[in-house]
N, C-alpha and C positions, 0 to 999 in steps of 0.2 A: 906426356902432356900432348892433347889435340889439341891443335889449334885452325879457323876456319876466317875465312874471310869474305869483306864483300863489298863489291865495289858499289857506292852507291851515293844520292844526291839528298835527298830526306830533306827535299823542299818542299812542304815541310813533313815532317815525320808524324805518321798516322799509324791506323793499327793493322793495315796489309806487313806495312815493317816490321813493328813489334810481331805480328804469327808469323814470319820468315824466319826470326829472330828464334823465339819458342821453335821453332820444326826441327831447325841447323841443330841446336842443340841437343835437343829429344832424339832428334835420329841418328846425329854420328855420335853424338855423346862430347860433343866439343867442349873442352874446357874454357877457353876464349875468343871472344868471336871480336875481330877488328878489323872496321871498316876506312877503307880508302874512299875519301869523302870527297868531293869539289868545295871550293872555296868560294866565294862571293860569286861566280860566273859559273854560269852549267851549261852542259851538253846542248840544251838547245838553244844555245848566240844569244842569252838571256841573262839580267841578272837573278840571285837567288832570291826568293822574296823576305828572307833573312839573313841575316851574315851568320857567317861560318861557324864562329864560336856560339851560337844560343841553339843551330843547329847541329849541333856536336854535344851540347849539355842535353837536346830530347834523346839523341843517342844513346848517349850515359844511360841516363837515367830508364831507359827500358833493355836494358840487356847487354848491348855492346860494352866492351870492356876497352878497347883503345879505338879515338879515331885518328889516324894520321892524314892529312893534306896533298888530294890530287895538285900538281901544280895547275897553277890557269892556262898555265899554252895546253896541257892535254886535256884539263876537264872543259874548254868551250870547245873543244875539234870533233871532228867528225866519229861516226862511229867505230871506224877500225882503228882510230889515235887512239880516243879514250879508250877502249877495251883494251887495246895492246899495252898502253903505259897503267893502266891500275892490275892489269898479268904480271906487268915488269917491277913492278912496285912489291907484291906479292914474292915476286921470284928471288926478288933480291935480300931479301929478308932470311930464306934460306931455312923455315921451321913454318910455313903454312901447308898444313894437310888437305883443304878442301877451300873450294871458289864456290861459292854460293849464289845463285841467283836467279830470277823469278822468270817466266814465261808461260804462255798462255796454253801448253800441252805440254802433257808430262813423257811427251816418246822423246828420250835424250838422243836415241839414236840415228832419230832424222836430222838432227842436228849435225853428227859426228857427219852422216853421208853427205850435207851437204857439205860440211870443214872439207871434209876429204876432196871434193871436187875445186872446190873454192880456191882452197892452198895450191892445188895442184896445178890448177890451169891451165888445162889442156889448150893449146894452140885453135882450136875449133871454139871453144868457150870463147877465149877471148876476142876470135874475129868477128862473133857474134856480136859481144857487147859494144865492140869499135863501131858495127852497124848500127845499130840502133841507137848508139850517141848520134850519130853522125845524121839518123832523123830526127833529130831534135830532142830526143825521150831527155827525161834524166836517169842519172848511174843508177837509181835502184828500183824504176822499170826495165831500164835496160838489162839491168842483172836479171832480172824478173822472166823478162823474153828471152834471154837466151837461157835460162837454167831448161824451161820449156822445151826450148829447140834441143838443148841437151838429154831429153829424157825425163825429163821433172817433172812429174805430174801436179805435185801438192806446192806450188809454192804461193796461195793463195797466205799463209800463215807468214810471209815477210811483211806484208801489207801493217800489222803488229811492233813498235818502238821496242819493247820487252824483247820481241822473239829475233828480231833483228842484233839486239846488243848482245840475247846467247849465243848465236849464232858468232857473232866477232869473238866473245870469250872462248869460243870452242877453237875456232880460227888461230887465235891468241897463244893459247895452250900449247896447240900443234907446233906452230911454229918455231917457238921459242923454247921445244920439247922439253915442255916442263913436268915435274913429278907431282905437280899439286893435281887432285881429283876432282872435276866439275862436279857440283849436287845443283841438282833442278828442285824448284821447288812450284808447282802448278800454281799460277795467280789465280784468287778468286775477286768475286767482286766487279765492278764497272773498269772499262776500257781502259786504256791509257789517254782515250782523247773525250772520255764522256765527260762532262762538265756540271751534271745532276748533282746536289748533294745526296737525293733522298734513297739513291741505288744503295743497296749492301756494299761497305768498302768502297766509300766512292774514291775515285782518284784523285792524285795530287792538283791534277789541274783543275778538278773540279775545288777542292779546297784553296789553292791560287787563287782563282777567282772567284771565291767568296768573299777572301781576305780582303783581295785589294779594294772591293765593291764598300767595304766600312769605311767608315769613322776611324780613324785610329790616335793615338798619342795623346793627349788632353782632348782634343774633340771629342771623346766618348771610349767606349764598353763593346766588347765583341760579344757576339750575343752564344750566350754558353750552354743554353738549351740544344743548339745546332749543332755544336761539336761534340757534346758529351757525349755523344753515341760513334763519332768517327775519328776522334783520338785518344790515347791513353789518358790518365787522370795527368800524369805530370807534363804531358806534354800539352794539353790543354792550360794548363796553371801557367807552362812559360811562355806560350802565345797570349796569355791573359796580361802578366806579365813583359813581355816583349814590348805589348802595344800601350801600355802605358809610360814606358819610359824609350820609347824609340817609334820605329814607323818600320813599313811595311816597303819595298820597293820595286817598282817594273821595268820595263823594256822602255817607256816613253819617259822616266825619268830620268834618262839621260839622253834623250831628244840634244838638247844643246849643243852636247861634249859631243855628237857624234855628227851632229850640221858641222861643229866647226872643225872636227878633225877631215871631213868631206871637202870641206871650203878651202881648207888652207892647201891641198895638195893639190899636185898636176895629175894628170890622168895616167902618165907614167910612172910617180911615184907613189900612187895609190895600186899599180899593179903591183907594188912589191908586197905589196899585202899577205898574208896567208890563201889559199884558194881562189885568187884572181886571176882571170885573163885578163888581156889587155881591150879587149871587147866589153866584158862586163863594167872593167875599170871607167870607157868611155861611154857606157850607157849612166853610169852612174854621175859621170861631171855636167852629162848630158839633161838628166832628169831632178839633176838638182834641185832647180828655180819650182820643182813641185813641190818641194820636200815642206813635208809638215811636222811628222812625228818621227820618231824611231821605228816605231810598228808600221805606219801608214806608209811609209818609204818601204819597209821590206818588203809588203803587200805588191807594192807598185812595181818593184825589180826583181820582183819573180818572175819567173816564166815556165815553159815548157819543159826545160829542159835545168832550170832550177831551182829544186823547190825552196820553199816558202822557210825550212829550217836552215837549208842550206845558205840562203841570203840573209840570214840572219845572223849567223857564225860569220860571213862573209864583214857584216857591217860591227863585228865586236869584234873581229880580229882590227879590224880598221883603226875604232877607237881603244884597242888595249896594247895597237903598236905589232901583233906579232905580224911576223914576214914569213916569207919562204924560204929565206935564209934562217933564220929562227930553227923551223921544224927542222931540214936540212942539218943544221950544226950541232942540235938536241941530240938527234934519232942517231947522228953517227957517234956523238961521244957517251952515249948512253941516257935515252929518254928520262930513266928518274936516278938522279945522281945524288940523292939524300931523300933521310924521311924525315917530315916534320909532326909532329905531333900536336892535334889539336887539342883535344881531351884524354884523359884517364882516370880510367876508377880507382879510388885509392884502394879496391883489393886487388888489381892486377899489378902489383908490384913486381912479382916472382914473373910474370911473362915481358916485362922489360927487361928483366936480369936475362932471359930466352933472346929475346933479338938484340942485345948489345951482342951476346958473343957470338949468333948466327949470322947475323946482318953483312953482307959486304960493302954498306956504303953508313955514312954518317948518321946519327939518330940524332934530331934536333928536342931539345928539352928544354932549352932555351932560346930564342929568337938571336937576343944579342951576342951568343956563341956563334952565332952562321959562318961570319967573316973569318971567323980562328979558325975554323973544322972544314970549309968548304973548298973545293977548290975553284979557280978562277973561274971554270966554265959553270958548274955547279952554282956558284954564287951568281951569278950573272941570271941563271933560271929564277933563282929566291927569288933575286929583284922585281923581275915580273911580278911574283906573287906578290910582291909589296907592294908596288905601283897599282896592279890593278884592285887590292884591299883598299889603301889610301882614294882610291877615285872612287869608289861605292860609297866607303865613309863620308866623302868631303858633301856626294851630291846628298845624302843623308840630311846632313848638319846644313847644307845650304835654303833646303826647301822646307825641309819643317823646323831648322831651328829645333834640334831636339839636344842638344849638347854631348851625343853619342860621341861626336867624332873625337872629340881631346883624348878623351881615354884613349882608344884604337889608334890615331897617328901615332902615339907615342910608342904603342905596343909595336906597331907596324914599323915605323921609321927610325926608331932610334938603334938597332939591331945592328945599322950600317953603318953607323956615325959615335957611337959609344956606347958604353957596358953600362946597365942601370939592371934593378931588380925592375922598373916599371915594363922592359920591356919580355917580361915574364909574361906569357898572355895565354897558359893551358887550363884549357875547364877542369875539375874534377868534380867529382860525382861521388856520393856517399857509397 
């Protein structure tokens, strides 16, 4: 049995996924391909513009056969957390054959050269990079100019989010000398930051910002002429679906929860934050009294030297509580200390029977199992996942009044508190 993996966000899932999906297969001949997915919070200090479980059923339903749940401390972190913990997520499982995943040129090798220098860090590399922190740059101009000063000709192609994250998976690999086999698979299509629908394959973010520009919930109808051509039929159906019985969510929909988690702390104890200095910390109590939005504050507390995604991650670790003790106490007792599952295809039953007896860490099936199967440190990560599910859902049910949240609290919270079938919460897929 092949089995392939892939770590990925499918906010929301379009048809660049689905042909990743067809390639992995067609070419290594993978019998099941299961993704290690983000949950309500993604990589870029963002919420998802859908929750987990309706982005885990477009999943299903175009090829993937299991998605299991990045936790939220790794899937809103930077890009060598997330890559290294959905590696360690993979690694731990102990039967995945291939890491899959997309970037803008198909020479895997320039990748490996750069791992190689990367991992290695040579004493010269790094005094480079301490320079050019040190004139204001940020970490990944500064990586940039020193890869340069090191010999680097081509690193014009980090500039790229996609080639950036192979790069980490490569990094990842190494590291953690793992036996699973990177497969590249060349993006086609519009950018990672093109925002066009009308490009072939346009990007997520261009579809993000379609979505959120509608009507949605009772207010009205997504207009289905626009997508027909840039996402599968089912996954068009359940965004059709989605938006009639829920809503759509962004970055300034939690404006509020994020002034008040800003307000209520001191400048000292908002440096305990995840990726904070104690400088950042006191520009931020400092630039408060401007704060308007979620987005329009990240805008404003950017600078030179940190970009615009970086303070964005900065202002959701804020409001989702994680620290630097956090990452610290995770990373040394083991970044993914269970899987949780969010979807299955009811034909992948035989590769569950595969990672029960491969697996070395717990396989969650049930939510309300967590607290019997985890252990201390381990349940303490769930929680996060819970915590920051329950705050997506609440701001949900708060502003549009769409009556999503009852179901989800229950699925979400009751795990820790008592045994119910309700808080059974896995998609499956025919």
């Amino acid at each position: 049995m092949k089995i392939a993996g892939i770590i990925a966000e499918y906010n929301p899932f379009h048809h660049g996924h689905a042909y990743q999906i067809r390639e992995l297969k067609s070419k290594t001949g993978a019998d099941y391909v299961i993704a290690a997915m983000s949950g309500d919070f993604v990589q870029r200090g963002a919420p998802a513009v859908m929750d987990k479980y309706a982005r885990a059923k477009m999943a299903l339903s175009c090829g993937i056969d299991l998605v299991l749940e990045l936790p939220s401390l790794w899937s809103a972190s930077s890009a060598p957390y997330f890559a290294e913990s959905g590696v360690l997520l993979f690694d731990r499982m102990h039967c995945i054959d291939y890491l899959c995943f997309g970037a803008e040129t198909e020479n895997l090798s320039l990748f490996y050269d750069l791992a190689d220098l990367l991992v290695d860090e040579p004493p010269t590399f790094s005094h480079a990079v301490t320079g050019f922190l040190k004139q204001g740059l940020s970490y990944p101009l500064a990586a940039e100019y020193a890869l340069k000063k090191a010999g680097v000709e081509d690193t014009a192609f980090l500039s790229s989010p996609n080639n950036i994250l192979a790069l980490e998976y490569i990094k990842a690999l190494r590291r953690q000398n793992s036996p699973i086999t990177p497969y590249l698979i060349k993006r086609s299509g519009a950018g990672y930051h093109d925002r066009s629908l009308s490009a072939k394959n346009p990007s997520a973010s261009a579809i993000r910002s379609f979505l959120l520009r509608q009507k949605t919930g009772r207010y009205g109808r997504l207009e289905k002429t626009v997508f027909s051509r840039i996402m599968p039929d089912s996954s068009l159906h359940m965004i059709d679906e989605y938006q009639r019985n829920s809503v759509f969510l962004s970055q300034d929909d939690f404006s509020a929860i994020l002034y008040y988690a800003l307000l209520s702390k001191s400048a000292d104890e908002l440096s305990d934050a995840a990726d904070l200095t104690p400088e950042i910390a006191n520009r931020l109590k400092n630039r408060l009294p401007m704060f308007q939005s979620f987005s329009q504050f990240t805008g404003l507390m950017k600078s030179r030297n940190v970009t615009y995604a970086r303070m964005s991650r900065i202002l959701l670790h804020i409001m989702l509580g994680h620290t630097k003790k956090d990452y610290a106490r995770f990373r040394e007792s083991g970044s993914i200390p269970y899987l949780r599952i969010l979807g299955l295809n009811k034909t992948a039953s035989p590769l569950l029977s595969v990672i029960k007896k491969s697996a070395d860490i717990p396989l969650i099936s049930k939510a309300s199992a967590a607290k019997n199967i985890l252990s201390a440190n381990a349940l303490a990560l769930f929680q996060k996942d819970i915590y920051a599910a329950d705050l997506y859902e609440q701001v949900k049910f708060m502003k549009y009044h769409s009556g999503a949240h009852t179901k989800r609290q229950a699925a979400e919270n009751m795990p820790l508190s008592a045994s119910s079938d309700m808080a059974q919460k896995i998609v499956t897929a025919p």
